[in-house]
N, CA, C and O of each residue as an XYZ file, in Angstrom:
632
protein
N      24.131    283.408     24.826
C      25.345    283.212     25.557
C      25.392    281.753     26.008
O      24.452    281.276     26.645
N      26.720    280.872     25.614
C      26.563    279.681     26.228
C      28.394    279.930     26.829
O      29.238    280.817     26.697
N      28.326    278.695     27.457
C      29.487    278.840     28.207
C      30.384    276.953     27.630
O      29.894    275.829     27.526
N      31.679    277.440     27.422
C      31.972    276.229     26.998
C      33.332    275.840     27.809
O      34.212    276.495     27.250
N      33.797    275.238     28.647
C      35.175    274.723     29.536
C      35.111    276.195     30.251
O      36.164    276.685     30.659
N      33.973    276.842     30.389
C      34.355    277.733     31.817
C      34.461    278.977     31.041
O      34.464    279.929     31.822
N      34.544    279.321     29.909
C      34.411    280.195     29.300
C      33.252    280.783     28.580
O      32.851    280.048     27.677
N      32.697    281.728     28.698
C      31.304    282.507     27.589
C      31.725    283.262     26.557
O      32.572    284.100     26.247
N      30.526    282.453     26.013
C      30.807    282.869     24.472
C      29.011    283.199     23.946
O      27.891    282.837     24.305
N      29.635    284.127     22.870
C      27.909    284.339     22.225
C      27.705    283.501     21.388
O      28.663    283.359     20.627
N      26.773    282.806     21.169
C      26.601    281.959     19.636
C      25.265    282.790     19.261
O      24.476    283.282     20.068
N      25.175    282.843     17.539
C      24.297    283.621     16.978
C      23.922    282.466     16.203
O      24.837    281.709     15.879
N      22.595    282.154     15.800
C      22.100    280.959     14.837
C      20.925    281.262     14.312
O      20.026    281.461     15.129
N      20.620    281.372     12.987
C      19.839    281.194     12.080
C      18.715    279.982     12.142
O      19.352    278.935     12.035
N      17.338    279.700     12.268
C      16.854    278.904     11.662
C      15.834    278.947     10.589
O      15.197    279.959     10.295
N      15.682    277.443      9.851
C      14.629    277.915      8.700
C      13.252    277.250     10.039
O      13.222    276.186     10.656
N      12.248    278.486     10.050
C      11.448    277.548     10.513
C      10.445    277.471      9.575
O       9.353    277.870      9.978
N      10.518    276.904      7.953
C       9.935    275.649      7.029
C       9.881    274.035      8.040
O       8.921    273.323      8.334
N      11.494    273.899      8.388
C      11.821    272.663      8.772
C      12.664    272.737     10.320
O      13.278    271.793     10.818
N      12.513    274.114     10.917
C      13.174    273.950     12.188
C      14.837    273.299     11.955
O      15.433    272.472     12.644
N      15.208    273.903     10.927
C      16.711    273.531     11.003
C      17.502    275.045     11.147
O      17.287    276.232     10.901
N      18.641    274.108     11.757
C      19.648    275.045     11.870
C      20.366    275.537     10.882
O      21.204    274.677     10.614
N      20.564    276.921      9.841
C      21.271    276.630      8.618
C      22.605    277.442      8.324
O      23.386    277.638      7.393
N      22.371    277.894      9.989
C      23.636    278.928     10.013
C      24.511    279.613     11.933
O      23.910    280.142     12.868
N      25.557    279.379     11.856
C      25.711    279.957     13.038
C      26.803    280.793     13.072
O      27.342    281.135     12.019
N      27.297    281.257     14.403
C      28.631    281.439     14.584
C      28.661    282.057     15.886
O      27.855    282.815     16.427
N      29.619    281.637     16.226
C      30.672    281.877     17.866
C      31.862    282.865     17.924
O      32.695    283.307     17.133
N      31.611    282.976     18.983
C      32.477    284.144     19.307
C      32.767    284.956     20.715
O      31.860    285.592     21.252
N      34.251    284.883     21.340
C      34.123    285.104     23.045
C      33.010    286.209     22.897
O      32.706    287.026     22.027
N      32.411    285.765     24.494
C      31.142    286.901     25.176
C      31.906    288.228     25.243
O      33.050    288.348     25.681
N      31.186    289.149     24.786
C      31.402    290.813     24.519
C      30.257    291.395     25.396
O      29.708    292.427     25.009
N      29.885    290.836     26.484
C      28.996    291.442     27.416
C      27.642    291.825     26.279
O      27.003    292.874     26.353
N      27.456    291.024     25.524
C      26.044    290.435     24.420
C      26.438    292.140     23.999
O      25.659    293.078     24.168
N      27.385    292.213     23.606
C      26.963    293.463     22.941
C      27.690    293.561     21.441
O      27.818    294.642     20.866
N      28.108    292.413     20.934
C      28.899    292.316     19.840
C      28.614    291.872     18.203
O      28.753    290.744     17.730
N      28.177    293.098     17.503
C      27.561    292.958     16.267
C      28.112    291.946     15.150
O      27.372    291.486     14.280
N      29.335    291.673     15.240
C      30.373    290.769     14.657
C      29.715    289.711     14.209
O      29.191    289.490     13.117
N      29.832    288.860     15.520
C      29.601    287.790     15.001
C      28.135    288.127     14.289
O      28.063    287.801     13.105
N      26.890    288.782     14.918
C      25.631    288.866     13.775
C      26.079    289.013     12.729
O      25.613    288.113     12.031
N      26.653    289.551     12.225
C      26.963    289.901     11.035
C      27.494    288.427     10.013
O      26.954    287.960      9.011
N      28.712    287.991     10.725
C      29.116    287.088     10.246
C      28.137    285.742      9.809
O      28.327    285.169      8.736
N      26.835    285.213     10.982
C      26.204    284.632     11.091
C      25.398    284.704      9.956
O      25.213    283.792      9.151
N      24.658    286.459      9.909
C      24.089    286.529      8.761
C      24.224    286.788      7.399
O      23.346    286.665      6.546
N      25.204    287.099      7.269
C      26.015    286.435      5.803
C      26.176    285.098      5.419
O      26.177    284.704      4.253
N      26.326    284.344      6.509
C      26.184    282.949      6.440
C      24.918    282.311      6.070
O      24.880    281.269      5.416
N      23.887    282.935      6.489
C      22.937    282.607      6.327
C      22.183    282.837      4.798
O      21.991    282.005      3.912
N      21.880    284.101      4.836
C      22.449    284.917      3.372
C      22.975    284.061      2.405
O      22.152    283.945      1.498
N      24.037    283.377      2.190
C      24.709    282.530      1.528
C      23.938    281.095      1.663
O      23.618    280.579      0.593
N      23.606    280.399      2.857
C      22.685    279.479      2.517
C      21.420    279.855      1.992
O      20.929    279.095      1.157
N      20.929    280.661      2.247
C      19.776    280.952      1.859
C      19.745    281.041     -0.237
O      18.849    280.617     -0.967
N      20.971    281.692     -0.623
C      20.885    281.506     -2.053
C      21.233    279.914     -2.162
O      20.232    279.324     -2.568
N      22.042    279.260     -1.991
C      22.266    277.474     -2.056
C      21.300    276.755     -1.949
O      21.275    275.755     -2.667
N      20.307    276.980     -1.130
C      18.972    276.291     -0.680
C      18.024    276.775     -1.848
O      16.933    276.212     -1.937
N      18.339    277.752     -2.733
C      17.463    278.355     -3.979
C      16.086    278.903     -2.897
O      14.906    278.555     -2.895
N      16.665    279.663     -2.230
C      15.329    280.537     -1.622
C      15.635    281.797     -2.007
O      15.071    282.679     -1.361
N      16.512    282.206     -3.045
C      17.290    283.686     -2.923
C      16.032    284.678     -3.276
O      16.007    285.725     -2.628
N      14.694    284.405     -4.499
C      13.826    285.088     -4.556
C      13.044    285.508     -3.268
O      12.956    286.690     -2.936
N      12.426    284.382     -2.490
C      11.951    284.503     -1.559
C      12.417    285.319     -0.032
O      13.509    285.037      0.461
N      11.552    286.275      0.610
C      11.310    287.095      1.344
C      12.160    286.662      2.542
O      11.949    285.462      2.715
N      13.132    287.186      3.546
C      13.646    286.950      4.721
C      12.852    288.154      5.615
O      12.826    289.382      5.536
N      12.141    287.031      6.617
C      12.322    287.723      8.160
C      13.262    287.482      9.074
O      13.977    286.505      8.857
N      13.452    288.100     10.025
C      14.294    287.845     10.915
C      13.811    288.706     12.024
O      13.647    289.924     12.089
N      13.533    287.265     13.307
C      12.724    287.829     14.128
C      13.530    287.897     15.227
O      14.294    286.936     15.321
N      13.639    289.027     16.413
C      14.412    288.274     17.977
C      13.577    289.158     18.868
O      12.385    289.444     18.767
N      14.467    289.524     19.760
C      14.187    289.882     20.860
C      14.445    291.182     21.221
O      15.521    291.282     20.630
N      14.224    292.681     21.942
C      14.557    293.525     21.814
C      16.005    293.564     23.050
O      16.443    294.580     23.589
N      16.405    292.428     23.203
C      18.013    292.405     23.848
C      18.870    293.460     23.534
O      18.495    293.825     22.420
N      19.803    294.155     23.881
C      20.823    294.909     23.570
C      21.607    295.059     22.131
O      21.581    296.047     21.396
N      22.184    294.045     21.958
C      22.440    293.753     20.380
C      21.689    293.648     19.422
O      22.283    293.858     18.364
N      20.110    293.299     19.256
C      19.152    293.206     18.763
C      18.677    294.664     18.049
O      18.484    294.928     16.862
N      18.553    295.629     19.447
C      18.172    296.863     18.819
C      19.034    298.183     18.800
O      18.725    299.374     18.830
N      20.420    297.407     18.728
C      21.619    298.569     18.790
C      21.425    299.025     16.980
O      20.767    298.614     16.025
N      22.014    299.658     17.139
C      22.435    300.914     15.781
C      23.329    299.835     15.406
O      22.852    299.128     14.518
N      24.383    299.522     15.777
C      25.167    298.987     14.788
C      24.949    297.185     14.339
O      25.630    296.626     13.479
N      24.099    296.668     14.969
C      23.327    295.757     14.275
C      22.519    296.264     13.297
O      22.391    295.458     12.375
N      21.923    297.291     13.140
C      20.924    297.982     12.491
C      21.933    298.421     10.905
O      21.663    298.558      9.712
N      22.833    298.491     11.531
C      23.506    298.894     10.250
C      24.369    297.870      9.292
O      24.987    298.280      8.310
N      24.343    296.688      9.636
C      24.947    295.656      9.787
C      23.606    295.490      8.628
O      23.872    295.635      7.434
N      22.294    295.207      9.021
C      20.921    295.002      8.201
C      21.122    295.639      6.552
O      21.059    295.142      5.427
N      21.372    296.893      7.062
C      21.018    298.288      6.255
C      21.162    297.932      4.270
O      20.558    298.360      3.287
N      22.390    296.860      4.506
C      22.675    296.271      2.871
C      22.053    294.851      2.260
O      22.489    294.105      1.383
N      20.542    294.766      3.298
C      20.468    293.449      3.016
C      18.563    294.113      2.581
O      17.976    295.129      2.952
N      18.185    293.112      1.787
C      16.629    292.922      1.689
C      15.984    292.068      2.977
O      16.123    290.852      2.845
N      15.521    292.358      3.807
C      15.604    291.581      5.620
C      14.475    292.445      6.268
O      14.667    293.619      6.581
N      13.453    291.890      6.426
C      12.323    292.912      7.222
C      12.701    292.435      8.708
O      12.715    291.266      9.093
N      12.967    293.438      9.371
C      13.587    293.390     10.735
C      11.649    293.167     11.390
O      10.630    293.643     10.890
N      11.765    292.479     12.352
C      10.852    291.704     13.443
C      11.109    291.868     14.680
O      12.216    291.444     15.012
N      10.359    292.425     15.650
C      11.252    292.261     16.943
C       9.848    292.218     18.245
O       8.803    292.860     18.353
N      10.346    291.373     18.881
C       9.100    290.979     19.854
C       8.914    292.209     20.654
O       9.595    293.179     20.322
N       8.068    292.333     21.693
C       7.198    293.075     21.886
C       8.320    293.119     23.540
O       8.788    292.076     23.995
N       8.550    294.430     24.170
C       9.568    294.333     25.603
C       8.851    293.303     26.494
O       7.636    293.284     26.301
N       9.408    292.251     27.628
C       9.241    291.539     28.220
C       8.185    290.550     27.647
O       7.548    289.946     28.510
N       7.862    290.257     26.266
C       7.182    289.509     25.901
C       7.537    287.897     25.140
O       6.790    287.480     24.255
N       8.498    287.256     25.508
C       8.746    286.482     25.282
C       7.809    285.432     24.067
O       8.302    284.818     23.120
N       6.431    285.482     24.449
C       5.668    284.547     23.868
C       5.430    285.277     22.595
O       4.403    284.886     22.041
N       6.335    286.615     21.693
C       6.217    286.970     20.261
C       7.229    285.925     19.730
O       7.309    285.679     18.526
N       7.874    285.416     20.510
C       8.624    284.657     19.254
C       9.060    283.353     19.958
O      10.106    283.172     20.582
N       8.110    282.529     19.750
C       8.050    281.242     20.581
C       8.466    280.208     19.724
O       7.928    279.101     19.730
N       9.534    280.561     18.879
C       9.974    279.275     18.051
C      10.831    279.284     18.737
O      11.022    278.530     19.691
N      11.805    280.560     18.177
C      13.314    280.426     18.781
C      13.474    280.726     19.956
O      14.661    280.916     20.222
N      12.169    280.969     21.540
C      12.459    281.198     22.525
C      12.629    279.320     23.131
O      13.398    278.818     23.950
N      11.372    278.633     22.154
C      11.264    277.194     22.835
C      12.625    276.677     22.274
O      12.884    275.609     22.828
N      13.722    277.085     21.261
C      14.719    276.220     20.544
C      15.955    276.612     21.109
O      16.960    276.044     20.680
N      16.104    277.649     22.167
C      17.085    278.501     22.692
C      17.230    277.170     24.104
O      18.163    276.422     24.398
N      15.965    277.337     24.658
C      15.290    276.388     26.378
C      16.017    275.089     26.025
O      16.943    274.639     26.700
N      15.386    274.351     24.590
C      15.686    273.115     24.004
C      17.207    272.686     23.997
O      17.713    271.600     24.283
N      17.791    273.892     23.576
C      19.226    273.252     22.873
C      20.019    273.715     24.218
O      20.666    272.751     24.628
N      20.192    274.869     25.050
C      20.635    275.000     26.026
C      20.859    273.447     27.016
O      21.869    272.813     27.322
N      19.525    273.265     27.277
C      19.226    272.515     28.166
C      20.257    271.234     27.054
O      21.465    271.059     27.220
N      19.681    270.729     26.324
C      20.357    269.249     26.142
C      21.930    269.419     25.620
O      22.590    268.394     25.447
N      22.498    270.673     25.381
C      23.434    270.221     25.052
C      24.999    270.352     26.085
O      26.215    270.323     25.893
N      23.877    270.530     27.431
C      24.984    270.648     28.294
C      24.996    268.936     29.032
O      25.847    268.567     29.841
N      24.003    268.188     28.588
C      23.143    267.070     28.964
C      24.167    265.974     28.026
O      24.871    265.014     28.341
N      23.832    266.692     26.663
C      24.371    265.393     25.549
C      25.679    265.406     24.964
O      26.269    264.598     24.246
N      25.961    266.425     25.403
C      27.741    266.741     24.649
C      28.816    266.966     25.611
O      28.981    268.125     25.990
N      29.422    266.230     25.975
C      30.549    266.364     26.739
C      31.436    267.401     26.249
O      31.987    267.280     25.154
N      31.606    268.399     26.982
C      32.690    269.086     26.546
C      34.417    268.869     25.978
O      35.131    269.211     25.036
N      34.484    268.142     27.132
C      35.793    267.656     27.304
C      36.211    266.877     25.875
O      37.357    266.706     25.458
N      34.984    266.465     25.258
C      35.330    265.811     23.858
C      35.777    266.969     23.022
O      36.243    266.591     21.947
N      35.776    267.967     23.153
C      36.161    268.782     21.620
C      37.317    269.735     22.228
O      37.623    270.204     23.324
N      37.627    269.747     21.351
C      38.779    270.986     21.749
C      39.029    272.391     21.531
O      40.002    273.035     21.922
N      37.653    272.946     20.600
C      37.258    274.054     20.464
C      35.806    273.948     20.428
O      35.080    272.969     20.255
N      35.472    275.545     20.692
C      33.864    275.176     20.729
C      33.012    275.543     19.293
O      31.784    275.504     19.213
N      34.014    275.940     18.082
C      33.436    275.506     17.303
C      33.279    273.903     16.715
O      32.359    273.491     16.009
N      34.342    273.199     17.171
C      33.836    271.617     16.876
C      32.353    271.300     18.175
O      31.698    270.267     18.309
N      32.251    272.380     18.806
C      31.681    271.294     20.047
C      30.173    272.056     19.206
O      29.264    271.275     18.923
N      30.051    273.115     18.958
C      28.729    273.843     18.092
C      28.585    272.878     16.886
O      27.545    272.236     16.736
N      29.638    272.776     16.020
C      29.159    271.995     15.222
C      28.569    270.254     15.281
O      28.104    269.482     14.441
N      28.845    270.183     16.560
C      28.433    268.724     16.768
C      27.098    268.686     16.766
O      26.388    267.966     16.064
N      26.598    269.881     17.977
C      25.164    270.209     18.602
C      24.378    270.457     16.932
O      23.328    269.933     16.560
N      25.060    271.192     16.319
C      24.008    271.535     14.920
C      24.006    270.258     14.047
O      23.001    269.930     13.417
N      25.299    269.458     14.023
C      24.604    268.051     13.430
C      23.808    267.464     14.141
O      22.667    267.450     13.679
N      23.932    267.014     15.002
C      22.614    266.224     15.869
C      21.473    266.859     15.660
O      20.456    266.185     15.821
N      21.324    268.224     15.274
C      19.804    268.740     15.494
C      19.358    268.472     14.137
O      18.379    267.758     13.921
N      19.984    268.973     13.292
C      19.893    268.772     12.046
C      19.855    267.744     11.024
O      19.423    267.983      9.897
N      20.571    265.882     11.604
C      20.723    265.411     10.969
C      20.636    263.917     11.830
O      20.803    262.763     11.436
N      20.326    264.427     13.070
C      20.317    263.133     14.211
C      19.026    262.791     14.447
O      18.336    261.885     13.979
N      18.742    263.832     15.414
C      17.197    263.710     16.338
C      16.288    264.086     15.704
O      16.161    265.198     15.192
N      15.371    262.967     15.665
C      13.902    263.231     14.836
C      12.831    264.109     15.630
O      12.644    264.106     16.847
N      12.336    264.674     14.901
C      11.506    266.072     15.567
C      10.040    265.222     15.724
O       9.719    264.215     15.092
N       9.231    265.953     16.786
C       7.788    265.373     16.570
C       7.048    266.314     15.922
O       5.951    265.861     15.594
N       7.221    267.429     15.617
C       6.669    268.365     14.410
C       7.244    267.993     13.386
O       6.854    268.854     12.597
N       7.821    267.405     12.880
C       8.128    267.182     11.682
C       7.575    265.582     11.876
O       8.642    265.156     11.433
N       6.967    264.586     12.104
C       6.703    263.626     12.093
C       7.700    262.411     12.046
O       7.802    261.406     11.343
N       8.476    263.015     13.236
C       9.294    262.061     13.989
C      10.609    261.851     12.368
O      11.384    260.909     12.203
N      10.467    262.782     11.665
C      12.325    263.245     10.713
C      12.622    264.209     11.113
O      11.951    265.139     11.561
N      14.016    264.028     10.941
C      14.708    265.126     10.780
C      14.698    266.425     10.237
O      14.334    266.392      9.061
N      14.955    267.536     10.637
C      15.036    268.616      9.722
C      15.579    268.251      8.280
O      14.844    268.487      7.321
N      16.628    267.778      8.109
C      17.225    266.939      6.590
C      16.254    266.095      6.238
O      15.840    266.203      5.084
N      15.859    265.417      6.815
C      15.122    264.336      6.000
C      13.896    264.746      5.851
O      13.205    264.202      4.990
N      13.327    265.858      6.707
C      11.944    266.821      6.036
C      12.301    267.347      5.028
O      11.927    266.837      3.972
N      12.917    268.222      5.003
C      13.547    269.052      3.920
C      13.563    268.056      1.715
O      13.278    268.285      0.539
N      14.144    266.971      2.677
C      14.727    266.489      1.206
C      13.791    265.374      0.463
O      13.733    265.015     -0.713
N      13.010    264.934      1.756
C      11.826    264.432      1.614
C      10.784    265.030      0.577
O      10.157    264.419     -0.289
N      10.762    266.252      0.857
C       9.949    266.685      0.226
C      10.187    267.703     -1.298
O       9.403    268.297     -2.039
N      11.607    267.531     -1.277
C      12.554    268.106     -2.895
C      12.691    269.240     -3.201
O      12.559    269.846     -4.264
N      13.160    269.715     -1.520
C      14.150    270.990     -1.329
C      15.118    270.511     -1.325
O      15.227    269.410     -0.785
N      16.540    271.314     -2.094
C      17.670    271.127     -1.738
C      18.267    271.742     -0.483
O      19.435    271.507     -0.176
């Protein structure tokens, strides 16, 4: 849930963590986190990068949290047509999935810091700003101070 000009909204986002990039998202007004939609949408999106990136042989996890939407039925069914080994951290255990708990802290925090709202006029331009900068701006220190892109292509992934 982020909040954008006073309004909440859910954002759902994909990452590869090969390279800690972002390769997929999507927004959508807050449904009291209970709204399979946008997952869905997100992960089709992803789905679709995932064949473009030529990973389509290779295995998807998908890990979260046992949140409301996470372990509803109709996220579950949303799964049901995909090859996707469902993952799900352990109740009140935060430290099962310490990528996307430290990248949730990360991007929260700076992008209420680095992005003026008032610059965009929807919050999908204002999401897509935050996912270029992560993706194509700020150099990571796990990745040795590149980018998710410039890890990635560096090394002759498309």
């Amino acid at each position: 849930m982020i909040w954008f000009k006073k309004q909440r909204y859910d954002w759902t986002y994909y990452i590869d963590v090969f390279n800690d990039e972002i390769i997929c998202s999507n927004v959508l007004p807050f449904l009291h986190c209970n709204n399979p939609i946008n997952h869905k949408l997100a992960l089709e999106s992803m789905l679709e990068s995932k064949i473009k990136r030529g990973y389509e042989s290779q295995d998807t996890i998908m890990h979260s949290d046992q949140g409301i939407i996470y372990s509803s039925i109709a996220l579950s069914q949303v799964h049901k047509d995909y090859t996707i080994t469902r993952s799900m951290s352990r109740i009140a255990t935060p430290t099962d999935n310490p990528i996307i708990e430290s990248k949730n802290g990360w991007l929260k925090k700076e992008m209420y810091i680095d992005f003026n709202q008032e610059d965009y006029e929807t919050v999908e331009d204002y999401i897509n700003a935050i996912i270029y900068d992560h993706n194509y701006i700020r150099p990571s220190y796990a990745l040795n101070y590149k980018t998710p892109f410039e890890y990635r292509t560096q090394l002759g992934f498309h």
